[in-house]
Structure formats: C-alpha cells, structure tokens
C-alpha positions as CSV (number, residue, x, y, z in Angstrom):
1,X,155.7,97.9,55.9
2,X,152.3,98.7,56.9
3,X,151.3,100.9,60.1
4,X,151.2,99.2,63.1
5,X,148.4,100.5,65.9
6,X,150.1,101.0,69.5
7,X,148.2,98.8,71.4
8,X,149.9,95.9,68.7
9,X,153.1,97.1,68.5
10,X,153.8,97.7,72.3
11,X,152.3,94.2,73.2
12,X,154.0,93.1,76.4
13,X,156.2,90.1,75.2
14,X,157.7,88.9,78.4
15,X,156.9,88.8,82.1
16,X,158.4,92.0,82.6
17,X,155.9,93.6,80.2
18,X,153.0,93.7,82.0
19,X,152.3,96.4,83.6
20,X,150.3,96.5,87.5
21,X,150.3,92.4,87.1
22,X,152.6,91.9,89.9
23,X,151.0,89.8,91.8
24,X,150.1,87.6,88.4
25,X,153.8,87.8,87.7
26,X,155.2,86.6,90.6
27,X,153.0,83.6,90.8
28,X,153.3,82.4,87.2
29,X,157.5,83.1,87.6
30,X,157.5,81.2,91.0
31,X,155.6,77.9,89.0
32,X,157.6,77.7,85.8
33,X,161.0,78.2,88.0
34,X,159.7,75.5,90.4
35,X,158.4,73.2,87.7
36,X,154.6,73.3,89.3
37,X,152.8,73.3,85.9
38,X,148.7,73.2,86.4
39,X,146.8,71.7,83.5
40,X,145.2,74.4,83.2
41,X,144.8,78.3,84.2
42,X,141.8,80.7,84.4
43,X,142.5,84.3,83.8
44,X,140.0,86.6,85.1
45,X,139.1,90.4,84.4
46,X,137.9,93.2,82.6
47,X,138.7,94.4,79.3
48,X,142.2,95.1,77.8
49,X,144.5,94.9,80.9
50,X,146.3,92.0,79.6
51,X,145.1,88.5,79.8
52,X,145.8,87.6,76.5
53,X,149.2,88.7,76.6
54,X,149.8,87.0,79.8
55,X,148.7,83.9,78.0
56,X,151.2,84.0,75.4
57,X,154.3,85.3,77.5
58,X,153.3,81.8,80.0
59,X,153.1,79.7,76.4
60,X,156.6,81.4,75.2
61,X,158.0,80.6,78.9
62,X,157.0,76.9,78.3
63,X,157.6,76.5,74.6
64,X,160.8,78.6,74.1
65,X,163.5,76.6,72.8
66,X,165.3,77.4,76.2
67,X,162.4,76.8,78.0
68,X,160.6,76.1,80.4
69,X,162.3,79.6,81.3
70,X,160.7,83.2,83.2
71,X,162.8,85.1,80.6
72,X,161.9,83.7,76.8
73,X,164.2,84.4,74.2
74,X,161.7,86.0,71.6
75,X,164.2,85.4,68.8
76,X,164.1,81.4,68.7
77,X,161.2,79.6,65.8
78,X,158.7,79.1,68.6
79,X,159.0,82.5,70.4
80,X,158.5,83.9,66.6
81,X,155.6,81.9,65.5
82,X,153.6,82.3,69.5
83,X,154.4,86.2,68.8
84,X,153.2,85.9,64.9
85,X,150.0,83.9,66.2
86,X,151.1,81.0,63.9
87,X,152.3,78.0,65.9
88,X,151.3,75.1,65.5
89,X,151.9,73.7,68.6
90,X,150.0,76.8,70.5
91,X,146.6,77.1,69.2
92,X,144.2,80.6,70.1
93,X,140.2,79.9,69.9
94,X,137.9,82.1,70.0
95,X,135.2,80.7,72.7
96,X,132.4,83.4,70.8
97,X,132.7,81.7,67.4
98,X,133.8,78.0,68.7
99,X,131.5,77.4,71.2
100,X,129.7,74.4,69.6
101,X,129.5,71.2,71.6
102,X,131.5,70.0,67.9
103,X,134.3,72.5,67.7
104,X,135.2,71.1,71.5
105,X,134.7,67.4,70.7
106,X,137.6,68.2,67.4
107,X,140.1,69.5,70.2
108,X,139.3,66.7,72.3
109,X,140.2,64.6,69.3
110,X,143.7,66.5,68.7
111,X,144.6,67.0,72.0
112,X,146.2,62.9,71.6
113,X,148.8,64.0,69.5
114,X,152.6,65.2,70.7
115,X,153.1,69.0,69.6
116,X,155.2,68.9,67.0
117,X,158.2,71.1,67.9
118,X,157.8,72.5,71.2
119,X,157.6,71.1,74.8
120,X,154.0,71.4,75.7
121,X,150.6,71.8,73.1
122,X,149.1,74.5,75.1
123,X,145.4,75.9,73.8
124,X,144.3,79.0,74.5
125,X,140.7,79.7,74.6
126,X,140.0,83.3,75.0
127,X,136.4,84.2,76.0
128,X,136.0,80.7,77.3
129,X,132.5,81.7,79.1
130,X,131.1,81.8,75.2
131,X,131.3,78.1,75.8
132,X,127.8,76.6,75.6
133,X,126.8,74.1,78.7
134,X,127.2,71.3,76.2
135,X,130.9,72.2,75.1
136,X,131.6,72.8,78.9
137,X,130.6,69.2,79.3
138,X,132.5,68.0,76.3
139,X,135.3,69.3,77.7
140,X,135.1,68.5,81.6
141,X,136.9,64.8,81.2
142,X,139.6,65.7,79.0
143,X,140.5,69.1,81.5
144,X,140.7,67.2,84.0
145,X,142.9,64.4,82.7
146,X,144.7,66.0,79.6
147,X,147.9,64.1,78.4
148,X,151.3,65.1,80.3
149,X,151.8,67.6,76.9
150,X,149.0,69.7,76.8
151,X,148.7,72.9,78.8
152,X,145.1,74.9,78.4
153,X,144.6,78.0,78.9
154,X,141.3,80.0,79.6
155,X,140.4,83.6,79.5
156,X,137.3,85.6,80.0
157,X,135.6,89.1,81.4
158,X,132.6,87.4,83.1
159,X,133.9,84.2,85.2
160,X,130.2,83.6,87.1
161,X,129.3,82.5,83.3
162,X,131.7,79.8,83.9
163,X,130.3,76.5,85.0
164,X,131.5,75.6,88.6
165,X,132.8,71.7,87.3
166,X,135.2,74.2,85.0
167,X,136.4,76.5,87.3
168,X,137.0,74.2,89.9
169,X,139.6,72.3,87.4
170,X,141.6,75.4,86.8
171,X,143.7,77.5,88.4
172,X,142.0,80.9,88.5
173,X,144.3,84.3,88.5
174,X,142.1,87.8,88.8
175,X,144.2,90.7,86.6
176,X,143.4,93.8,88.0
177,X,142.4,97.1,86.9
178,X,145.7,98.8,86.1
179,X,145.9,102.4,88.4
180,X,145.6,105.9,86.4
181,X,149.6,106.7,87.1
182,X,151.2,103.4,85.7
183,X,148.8,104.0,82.7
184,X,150.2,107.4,82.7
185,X,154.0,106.1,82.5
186,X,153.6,104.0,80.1
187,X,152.0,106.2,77.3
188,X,155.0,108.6,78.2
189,X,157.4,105.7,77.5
190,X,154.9,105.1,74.4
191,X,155.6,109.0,73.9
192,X,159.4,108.6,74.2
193,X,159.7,105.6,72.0
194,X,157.5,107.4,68.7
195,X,159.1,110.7,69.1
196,X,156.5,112.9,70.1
197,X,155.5,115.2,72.8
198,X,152.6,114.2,75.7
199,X,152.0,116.6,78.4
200,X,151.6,114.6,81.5
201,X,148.2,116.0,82.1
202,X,147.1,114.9,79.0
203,X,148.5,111.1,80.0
204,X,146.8,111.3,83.0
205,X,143.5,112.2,81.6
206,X,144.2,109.6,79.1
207,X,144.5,107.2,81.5
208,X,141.2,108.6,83.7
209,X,139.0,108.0,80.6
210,X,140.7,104.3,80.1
211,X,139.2,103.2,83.3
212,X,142.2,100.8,83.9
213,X,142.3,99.4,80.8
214,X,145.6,99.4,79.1
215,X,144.4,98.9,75.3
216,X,142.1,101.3,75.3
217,X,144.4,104.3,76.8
218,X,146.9,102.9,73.8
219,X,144.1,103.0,71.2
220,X,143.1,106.6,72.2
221,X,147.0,107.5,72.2
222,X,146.7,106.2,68.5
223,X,143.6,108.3,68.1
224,X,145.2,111.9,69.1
225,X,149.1,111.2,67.4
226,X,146.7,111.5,64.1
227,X,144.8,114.1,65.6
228,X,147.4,116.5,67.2
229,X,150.7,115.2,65.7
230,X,153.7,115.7,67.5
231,X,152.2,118.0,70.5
232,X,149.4,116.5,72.7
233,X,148.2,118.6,75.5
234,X,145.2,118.0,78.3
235,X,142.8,120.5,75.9
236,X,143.2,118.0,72.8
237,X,142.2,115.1,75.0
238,X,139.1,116.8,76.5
239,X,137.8,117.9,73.2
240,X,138.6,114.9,71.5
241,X,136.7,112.3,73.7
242,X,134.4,115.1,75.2
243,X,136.1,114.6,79.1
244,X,135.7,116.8,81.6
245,X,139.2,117.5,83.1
246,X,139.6,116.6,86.9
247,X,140.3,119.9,88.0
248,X,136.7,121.2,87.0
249,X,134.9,118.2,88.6
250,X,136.6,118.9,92.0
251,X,136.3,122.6,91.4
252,X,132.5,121.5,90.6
253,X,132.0,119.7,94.2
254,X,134.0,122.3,95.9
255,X,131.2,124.6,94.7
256,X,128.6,122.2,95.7
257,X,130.0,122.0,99.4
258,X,130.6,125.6,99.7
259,X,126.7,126.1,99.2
260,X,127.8,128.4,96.2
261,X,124.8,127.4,93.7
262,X,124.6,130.5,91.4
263,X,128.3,129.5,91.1
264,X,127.4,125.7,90.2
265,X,124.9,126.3,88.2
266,X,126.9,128.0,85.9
267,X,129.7,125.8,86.1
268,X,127.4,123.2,85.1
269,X,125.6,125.7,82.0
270,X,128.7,125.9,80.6
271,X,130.3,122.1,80.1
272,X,126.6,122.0,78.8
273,X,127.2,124.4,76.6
274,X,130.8,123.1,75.4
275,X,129.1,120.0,74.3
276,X,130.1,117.8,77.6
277,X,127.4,114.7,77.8
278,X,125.8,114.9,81.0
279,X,126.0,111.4,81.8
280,X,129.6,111.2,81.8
281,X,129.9,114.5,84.0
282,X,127.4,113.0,86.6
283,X,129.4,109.8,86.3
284,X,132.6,111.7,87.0
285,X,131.0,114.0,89.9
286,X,130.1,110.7,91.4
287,X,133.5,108.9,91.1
288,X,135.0,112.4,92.4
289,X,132.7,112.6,95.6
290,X,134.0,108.3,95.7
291,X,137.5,109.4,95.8
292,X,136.3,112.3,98.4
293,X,135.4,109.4,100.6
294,X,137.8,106.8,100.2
295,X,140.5,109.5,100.6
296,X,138.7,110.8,104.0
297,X,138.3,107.3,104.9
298,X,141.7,105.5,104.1
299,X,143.9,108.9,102.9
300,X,146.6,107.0,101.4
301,X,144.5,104.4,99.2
302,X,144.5,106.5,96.0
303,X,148.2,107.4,95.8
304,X,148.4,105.3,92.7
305,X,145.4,106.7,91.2
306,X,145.6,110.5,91.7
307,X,148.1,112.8,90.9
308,X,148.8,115.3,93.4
309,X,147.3,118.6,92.3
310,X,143.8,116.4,92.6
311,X,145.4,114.8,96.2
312,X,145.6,117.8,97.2
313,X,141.9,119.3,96.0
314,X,140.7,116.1,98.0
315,X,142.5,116.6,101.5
316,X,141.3,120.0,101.6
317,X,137.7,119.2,100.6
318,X,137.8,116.7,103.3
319,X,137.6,118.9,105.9
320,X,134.7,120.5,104.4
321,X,132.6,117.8,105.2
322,X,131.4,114.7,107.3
323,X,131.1,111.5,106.5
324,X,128.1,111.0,106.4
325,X,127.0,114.0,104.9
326,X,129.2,112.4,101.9
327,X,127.3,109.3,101.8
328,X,124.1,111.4,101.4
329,X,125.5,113.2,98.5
330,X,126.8,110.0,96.8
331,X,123.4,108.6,97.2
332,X,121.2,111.7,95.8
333,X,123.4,111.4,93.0
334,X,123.6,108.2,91.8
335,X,119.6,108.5,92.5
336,X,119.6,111.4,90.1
337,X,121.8,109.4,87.5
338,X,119.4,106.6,87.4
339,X,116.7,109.1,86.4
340,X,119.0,110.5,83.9
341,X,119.4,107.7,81.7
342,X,115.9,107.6,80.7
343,X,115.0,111.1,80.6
344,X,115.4,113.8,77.3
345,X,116.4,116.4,79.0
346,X,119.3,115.3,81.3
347,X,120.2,118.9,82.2
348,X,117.5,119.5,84.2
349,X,117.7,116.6,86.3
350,X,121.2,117.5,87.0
351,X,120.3,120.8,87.7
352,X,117.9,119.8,90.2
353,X,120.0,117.2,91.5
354,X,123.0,120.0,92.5
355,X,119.7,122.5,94.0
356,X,118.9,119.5,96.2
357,X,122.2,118.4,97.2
358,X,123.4,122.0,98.3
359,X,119.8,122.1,100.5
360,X,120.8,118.9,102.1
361,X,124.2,120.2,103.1
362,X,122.3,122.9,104.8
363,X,119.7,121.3,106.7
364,X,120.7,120.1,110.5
365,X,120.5,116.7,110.8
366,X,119.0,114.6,113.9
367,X,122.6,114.0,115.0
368,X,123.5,117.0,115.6
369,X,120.2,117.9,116.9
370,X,120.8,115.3,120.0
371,X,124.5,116.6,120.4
372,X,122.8,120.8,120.5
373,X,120.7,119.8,123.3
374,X,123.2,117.4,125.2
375,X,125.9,121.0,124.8
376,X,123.2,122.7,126.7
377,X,122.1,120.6,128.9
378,X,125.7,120.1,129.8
379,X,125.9,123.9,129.9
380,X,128.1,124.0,127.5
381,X,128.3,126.5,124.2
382,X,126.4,124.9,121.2
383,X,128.6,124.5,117.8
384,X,126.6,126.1,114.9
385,X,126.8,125.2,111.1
386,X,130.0,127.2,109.6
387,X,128.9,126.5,106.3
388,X,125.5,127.3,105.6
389,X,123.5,129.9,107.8
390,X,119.8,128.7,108.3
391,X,117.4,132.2,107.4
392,X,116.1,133.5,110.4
393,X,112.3,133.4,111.5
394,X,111.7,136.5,112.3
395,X,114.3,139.9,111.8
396,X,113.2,140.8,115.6
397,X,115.9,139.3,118.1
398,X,115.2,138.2,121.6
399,X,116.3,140.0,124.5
400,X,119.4,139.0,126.0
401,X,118.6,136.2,128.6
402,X,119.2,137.0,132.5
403,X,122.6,135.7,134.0
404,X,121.7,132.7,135.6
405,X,122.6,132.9,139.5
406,X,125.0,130.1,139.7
407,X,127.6,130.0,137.2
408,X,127.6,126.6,135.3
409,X,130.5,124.3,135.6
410,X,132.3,125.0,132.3
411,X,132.2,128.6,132.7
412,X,133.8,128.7,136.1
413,X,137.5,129.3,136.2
414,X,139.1,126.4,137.7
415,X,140.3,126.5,141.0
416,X,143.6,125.7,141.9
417,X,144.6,122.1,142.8
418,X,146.4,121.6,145.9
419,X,148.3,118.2,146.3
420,X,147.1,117.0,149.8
421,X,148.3,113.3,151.3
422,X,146.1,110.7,151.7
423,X,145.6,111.6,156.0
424,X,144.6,114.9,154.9
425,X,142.0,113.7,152.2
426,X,140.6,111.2,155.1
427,X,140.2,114.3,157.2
428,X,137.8,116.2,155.0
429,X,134.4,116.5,155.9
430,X,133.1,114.5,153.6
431,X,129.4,115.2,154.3
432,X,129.7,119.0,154.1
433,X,131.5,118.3,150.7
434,X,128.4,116.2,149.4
435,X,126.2,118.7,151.4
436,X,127.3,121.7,148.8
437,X,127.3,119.5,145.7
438,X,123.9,117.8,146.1
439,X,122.4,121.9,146.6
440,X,124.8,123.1,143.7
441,X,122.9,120.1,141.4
442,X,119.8,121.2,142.8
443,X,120.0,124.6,140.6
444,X,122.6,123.4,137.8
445,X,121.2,120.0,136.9
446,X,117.8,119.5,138.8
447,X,116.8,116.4,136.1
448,X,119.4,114.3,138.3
449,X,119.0,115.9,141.7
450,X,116.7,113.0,142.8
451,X,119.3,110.2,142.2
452,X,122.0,112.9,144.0
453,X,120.2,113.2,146.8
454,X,119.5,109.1,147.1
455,X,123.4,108.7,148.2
456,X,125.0,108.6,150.8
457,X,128.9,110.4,151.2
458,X,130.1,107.0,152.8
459,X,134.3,109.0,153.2
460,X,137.2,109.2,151.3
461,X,139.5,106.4,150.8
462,X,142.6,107.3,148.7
463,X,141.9,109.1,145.5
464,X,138.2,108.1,145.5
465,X,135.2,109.4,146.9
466,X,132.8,106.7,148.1
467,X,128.7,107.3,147.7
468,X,126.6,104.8,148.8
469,X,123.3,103.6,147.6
470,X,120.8,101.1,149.0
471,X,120.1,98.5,146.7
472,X,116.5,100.1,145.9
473,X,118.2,102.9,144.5
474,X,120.5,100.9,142.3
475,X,118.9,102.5,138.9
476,X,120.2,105.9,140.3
477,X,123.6,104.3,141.0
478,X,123.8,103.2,137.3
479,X,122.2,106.3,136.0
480,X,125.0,108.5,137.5
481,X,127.9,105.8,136.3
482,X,127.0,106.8,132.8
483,X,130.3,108.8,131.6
484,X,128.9,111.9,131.2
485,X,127.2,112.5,134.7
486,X,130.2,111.0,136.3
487,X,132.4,113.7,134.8
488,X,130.4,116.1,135.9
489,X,129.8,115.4,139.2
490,X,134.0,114.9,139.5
491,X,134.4,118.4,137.9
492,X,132.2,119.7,140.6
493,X,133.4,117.7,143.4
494,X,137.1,119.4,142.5
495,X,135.5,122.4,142.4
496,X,134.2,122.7,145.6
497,X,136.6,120.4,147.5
498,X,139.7,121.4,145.5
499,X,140.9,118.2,145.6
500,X,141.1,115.6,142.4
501,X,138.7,113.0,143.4
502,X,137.1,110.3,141.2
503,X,133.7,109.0,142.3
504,X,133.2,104.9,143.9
505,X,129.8,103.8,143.4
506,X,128.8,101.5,146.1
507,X,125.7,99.1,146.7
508,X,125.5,98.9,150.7
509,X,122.6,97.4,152.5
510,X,121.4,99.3,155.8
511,X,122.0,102.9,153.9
512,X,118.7,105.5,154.2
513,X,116.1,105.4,151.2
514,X,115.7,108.9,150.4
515,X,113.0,110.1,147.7
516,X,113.6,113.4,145.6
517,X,113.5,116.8,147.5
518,X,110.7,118.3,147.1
519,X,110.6,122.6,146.9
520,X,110.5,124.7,149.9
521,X,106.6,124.8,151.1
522,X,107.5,128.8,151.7
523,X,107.0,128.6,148.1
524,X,104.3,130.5,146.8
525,X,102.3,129.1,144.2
526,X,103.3,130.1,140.8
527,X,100.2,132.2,139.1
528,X,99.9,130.8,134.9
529,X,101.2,134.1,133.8
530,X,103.9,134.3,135.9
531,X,105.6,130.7,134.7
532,X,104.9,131.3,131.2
533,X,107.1,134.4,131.9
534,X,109.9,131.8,133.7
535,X,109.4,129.6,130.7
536,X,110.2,132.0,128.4
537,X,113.0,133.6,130.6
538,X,114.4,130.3,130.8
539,X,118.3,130.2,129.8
540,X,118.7,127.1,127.6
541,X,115.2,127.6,126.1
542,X,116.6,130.6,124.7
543,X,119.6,129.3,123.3
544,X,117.6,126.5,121.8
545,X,115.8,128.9,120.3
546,X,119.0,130.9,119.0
547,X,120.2,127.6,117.7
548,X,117.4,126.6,116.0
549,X,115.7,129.8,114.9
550,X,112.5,128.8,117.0
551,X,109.7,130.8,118.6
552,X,107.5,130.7,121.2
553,X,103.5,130.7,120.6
554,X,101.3,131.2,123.3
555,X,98.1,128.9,122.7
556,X,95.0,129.9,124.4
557,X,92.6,128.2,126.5
C-alpha cells in the first residue's frame, strides 16, 4: 500500500475530529439533532484549519445510512465512498477550475434529479469565491429555491470576494485559527500513533511556524519524520525551516528594553550569521512585542497560545515597560519592516531599527515631563528613569540648594490626629485657622495665594470646613475644587488645625471681594544681579535642572 502523507491520513472524519472548531461543532450538532437543515452553508477562514473536512463530516452526518445522525458510522457504502471522494450522490467542485457561467448552468441542470442512494445530494464547492459574477448569477435562483434533496455547501479563504446576493442565501460559519497548544497536542497524538519521539518544544515550534493552520503543522511533521527519523528535537525544527526559537526572540526584546545594544547587536549578528532570514525574525520580534502587549493588556488572553516558559518571559518583561512605550516600539518596527521588504541589505535596516528603538526607550517623553513638574510643584520627589540614565551636560555638579524656610507639606511628619466632637470642632477659631493657612500658601504655593486669600472662613459645620466666595470670585472657587489643590489645602488644614477636615466650597452673596496680596512695601527693591542670584538659588529650579540635566545661561543686554 502506498505512503500515506499525515495531513491525509489523520483527516478528521467525524465531529469529534476537529480540533479548536467548537463553536462550529456545536452549531452544526445542535441543527442535524434538531432537524434545522439550511440549504446551504458558508464556511469561512484561512488556510488548512478544516473547512473541507467539516464539509464532509456535515455530508456523512446527513448521508450515513443511519443518518441524519452527529455520530456517522464511517463503515456503511456512503460513509466509505464521502471518505474515498467517490459518491455519487456528494459531488466536490473545485470553484478555481469550474467557475464558468457553463459548468454552474450543468449543476443547475442535475440538481433535478433524486440522489441515488443517500438522503440528501449535497455539492460541495470549495473555493466558491473563484466563482465568476456570471456563475454567481447562474446560480442565485436555484440557491435560493433548491429541491427539498439537495444540500450545498460552500467554502472559501476570502468571503468579501463573495457577492452579497450569495452570502445572504447561506448560512455563513467563520473557522478559526486553531491556537499554538492544541496544535501542539495533536502532532504529539500524531507522534504517539507513528511510533516516534517529538520533544514538546519541537511541537510547539511546529505549531508557532503553522500560524494556526492544522495541515501545514502536519505537512512539516511529515517533512522532519524523513528528516530526523524517530527523534525530533526543537534544534531539527529550527534548522529545518530556518525559525528562530521563542526563547531567543524574547531574550532579543529583553535586550532591547534593557538598553543593552552591544548585547543586541550581536544577538542579531549571529542569527544573521546562522542563516536566519531577516524578514521572518523582524516578523517574529513584532508578533513577540504583540504578545508583550496583549499579555500586559488582557494577561490571561494567550494561555492557549504560549507555553509557560514564554508566559513567563512575558509577565516579567511587562513590568519593564509602559504601554505606550510598547506601542511605539511596535510602530518603529513594523515601519522598519516595510522598508525591509524592498531593500538588499535587510540587515542594516534591522540594525538601525534596534539602535533607534533602544534611543526611544531612553528619551523622556512629554508625559512624564508634565507629571516632573506637577511632583515639584506639588513638592513632591520627582521619579527618575530606572532604565536608561540620560548623559550628563556638564561633569561639574551644582551646589546643594539652601533649605527652604518652610518645610513643604509632604516632608512634614504628620501630626497626630485627635478625635474631637462636633461642639468642639464648632468652637475652633476658624479665622485664626484660615489666618495661618492663607500665610503658609503664601510661601509654599504663592501661584494660588490669590484665589486663597479671595475666601472667606465662613465656620465649621460637622466634618467640613466652609469658605466662602463672592460670586465674582467664582473662577477661584472652581480653580481650588480641582482635586489636586483641594487635597492640598485639606493636608494643610489638618496640619495646622489637627483636626480631619474636608473643604465646602460655597458661592455667598454679600462676602468681601478681595484682590491678591500684594508684598510688603518695606520691601526693598530687588537690584538685577541680586534676583538672577534668587533665580538661580531657587529650590525647584534646581531640581528641574537635576531632573532634566539643564543649565542656566546668562544672556546679556
């Protein structure tokens, strides 16, 4: 008997076959079982994940002897000849060499006559989009109303080809792409049933390179038995089809975010120089740095894709980076692909591609520039980049800056809270409470002083303290409602008071309409020289500086 190629011989001959069709399965169970036959059915998807098959398991399930049945016997005449390909009563066109307005007005002709030994005639036109627009309209009256025994069946990879007066006759099913791991299992049960050893990284990386196709993982499966023989290992399928395993790709990125590019680079030299196309390595980095962010984005949506040594490799590259930092990468590199395809030497836009992407990682971005000035403004400690150290302007450092007089509000120690009742919260001077915090503001946060000192302490009533505004001044109200000033002015309010108070914004008519303090007139003028010194002394415009490596110039007049 002659050889017999895998993806032949391991067909899926019943509903229970198919493998990551469930939601196929079910339906197509449910309608025979229930006797809710279409006329006709549309199956939809990419290459060699089993719409044929399904095609011929629903025409067994209709024309076994025992039939219409979910579970056909596959040993009566009609389960033989539908397996064989040779029934008469179940006929398989090809829509790329039959797609002639004639071929479709013949099958309109048979399509009269009662099958001769099953239930149903059921035709099964694979590739159906093939169909010219004159063969479509050949067909459209007889789909519509075929006689009570004829079934039609239509299957094609590219369903917008498909004219809408077809599809909209049909029942349409949409086979999916069949996830990495089932693939995986079933060349081990493949494996198991021939008698020969498959290391489960080597099914996996079978079944990465299939791209959720069935067929073609069996058809390479075929391709390394006559290679290897009885032993198959991750090493054979690598140099076979010229992969790149999974582990080098994420040990690739995890270079790339580290900021490690002598590291990448040769990383990159050497799957060069082991013969690794660099199309298919760019294509993998970018499906990797996908994975990256479907994984950060939705961690549990590529459990049946991953095994998990890579899950693993993926959770801890997560942290590594932000989300939009990984949507920049994915974006410089598909870029870079798209110049690849055209250029001769493909290594050096790779090469430059990796430079460019570890520079981007390292450059601040306007986000975090807003968020560094809000931290100091706020008075709070700015968070530096971990990963990547910006160089320095100049190797000379800049004197410490002076302690400021008044110690900010996140670098105070808190001051005890004492519970008090709300009689003793009325009995607090309320105005010698908003005295101190509208003078503290003065020197911590003198951008808001002037919508401070525009309310009024109106008391306190319960756990709130009231401030008043007129209704001229309602633009400072609003200002200081925004959550940020309100929390600080509550932090300082308990600081000074002691007491946990949250601030009542009130419009009131009849309250003073104060404008912004002006400085003391005891003042002296400030000589140029002496506030370029005060500038330059300033606090937070050192610690900008610190953060972002600045410097001051003078300019002259």
């Amino acid at each position: 008997m002659s050889y017999q190629v895998f993806a032949r011989k391991y067909r899926p001959q019943t509903f229970d076959d198919l493998v990551g069709q469930a939601h196929v399965v079910r339906t197509l169970k449910n309608a025979v079982e229930q006797n809710r036959l279409a006329h006709a059915y549309l199956f939809v998807g990419p290459r060699g994940i089993g719409k044929t098959s399904t095609a011929r398991i629903l025409a067994k399930a209709l024309n076994c002897v025992n039939g219409p049945t979910i579970t056909p016997c596959g040993v009566c005449d009609s389960c033989k000849e539908i397996t064989g390909g040779n029934s008469l009563d179940v006929l398989e066109i090809d829509g790329a060499s039959n797609n002639g307005v004639e071929q479709v007005r013949e099958l309109r002709d048979n399509v009269r006559y009662a099958p001769s030994k099953g239930h149903f005639k059921i035709y099964i036109i694979d590739e159906v989009h093939m169909l010219t627009s004159a063969a479509f309209n050949a067909l459209l009256k007889t789909l519509e109303e075929p006689p009570p025994h004829v079934k039609f069946i239509f299957a094609t990879t590219e369903p917008q080809k498909v004219l809408p007066t077809i599809l909209s006759r049909c029942q349409r099913f949409d086979l999916h792409r069949i996830p990495a791991n089932l693939i995986a299992q079933h060349l081990q049960f493949i494996a198991g049933k021939e008698k020969f050893s498959l290391d489960p990284a080597a099914a996996h990386a079978i079944a990465k390179g299939a791209d959720g196709g069935l067929r073609d993982a069996e058809s390479m499966l075929d391709q390394l038995v006559a290679f290897c023989g009885d032993n198959i290992a991750e090493p054979d399928v690598l140099n076979v089809f010229g992969f790149t395993s999974e582990q080098t790709v994420a040990n690739f990125t995890g270079k790339i975010l580290q900021a490690e590019t002598p590291e990448a680079l040769d990383l990159l030299h050497a799957e060069a120089e082991n013969g690794k196309d660099m199309m298919k390595l760019m294509s993998d980095l970018i499906s990797y740095l996908r994975d990256l962010l479907v994984g950060k984005v939705k961690p549990d949506a590529l459990a049946d894709d991953l095994n998990p040594e890579l899950q693993q490799s993926l959770e801890t590259q997560a942290a590594m980076i932000e989300t939009d930092r990984l949507l920049e990468l994915i974006d410089q590199f598909a870029v870079a692909e798209g110049r690849m395809k055209w250029a001769p030497n493909k290594r050096l836009h790779f090469e430059v591609a990796v430079i460019k992407a570890i520079q981007t990682l390292s450059q601040v971005t306007l986000n975090e520039v807003i968020q560094n000035l809000a931290d100091l403004r706020e008075g709070k400690q700015p968070v530096g980049r971990d990963s990547v150290e910006p160089p320095a302007k100049s190797s000379a450092k800049l004197p410490a800056p002076p302690k400021p007089a008044a110690p900010r509000v996140a670098e105070k120690a808190p001051a005890p809270e004492t519970k008090a009742t709300p009689q003793e919260r009325s009995e607090i001077d309320h105005e010698a409470i908003w005295q101190k915090v509208v003078e503290q503001i003065r020197t911590r946060r003198p951008l808001i002083h002037s919508w401070v000192n525009s309310a009024t302490a109106l008391g306190i009533e319960g756990p709130f303290f009231q401030l008043g505004f007129p209704p001229e001044q309602k633009t400072a109200m609003e200002s200081l409602a925004s959550p940020r000033a309100r929390d600080f002015l509550e932090a300082l309010l308990k600081e000074i008071s002691g007491q946990s108070l949250k601030i009542k914004f009130v419009l009131k008519e009849g309250l003073p309409v104060r404008a912004a303090v002006e400085a003391p007139a005891t003042t002296p003028p400030r000589k140029k020289e002496d506030s370029q010194t005060t500038f330059k002394d300033d606090p937070l415009i050192r610690e900008a500086l610190e953060i972002f490596k600045g410097e001051i110039k003078t300019v002259s007049d």
